[in-house]
C-alpha positions, 0 to 999 in steps of 0.5 A, spaced: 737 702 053 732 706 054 732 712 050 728 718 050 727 724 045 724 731 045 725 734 038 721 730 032 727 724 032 733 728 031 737 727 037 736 721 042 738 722 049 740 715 053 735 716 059 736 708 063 741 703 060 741 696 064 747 689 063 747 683 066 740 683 067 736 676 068 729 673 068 729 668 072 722 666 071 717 666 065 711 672 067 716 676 071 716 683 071 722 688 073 721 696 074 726 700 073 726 707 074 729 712 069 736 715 071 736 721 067 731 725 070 729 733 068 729 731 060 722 733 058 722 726 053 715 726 049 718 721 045 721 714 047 726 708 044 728 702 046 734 698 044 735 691 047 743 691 044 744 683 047 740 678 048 741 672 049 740 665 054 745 660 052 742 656 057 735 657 052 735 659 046 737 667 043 730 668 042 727 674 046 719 675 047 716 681 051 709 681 054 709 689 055 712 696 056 708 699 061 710 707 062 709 710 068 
């Protein structure tokens, strides 16, 4: 989950929510274009609700965000 916010942390706004998704690969990148356009969010948070890999481990390793 994606959120966005826009008044010092008070109210936070869902701007993209994902499920199902899989990395097939060690270094793989996905974009993913925000699906609530037209909020002026200055402010951003991003909770990741469920990880797991069963065929791994539960461990959950980001290289980078990158916002554009």
């Amino acid at each position: 989950v994606v959120e966005g916010n826009n008044d010092g942390g008070s109210c936070w706004r869902d701007l993209d929510r994902q499920t199902s998704q899989k990395f097939e690969n060690r270094f793989q990148r996905k974009t993913y274009i925000l699906t609530s356009l037209g909020f002026p969010a200055n402010a951003f948070n991003f909770r990741f609700l469920t990880v797991r890999d069963v065929e791994s481990n539960s461990r959950l390793q980001l290289g980078s965000i990158d916002l554009y």
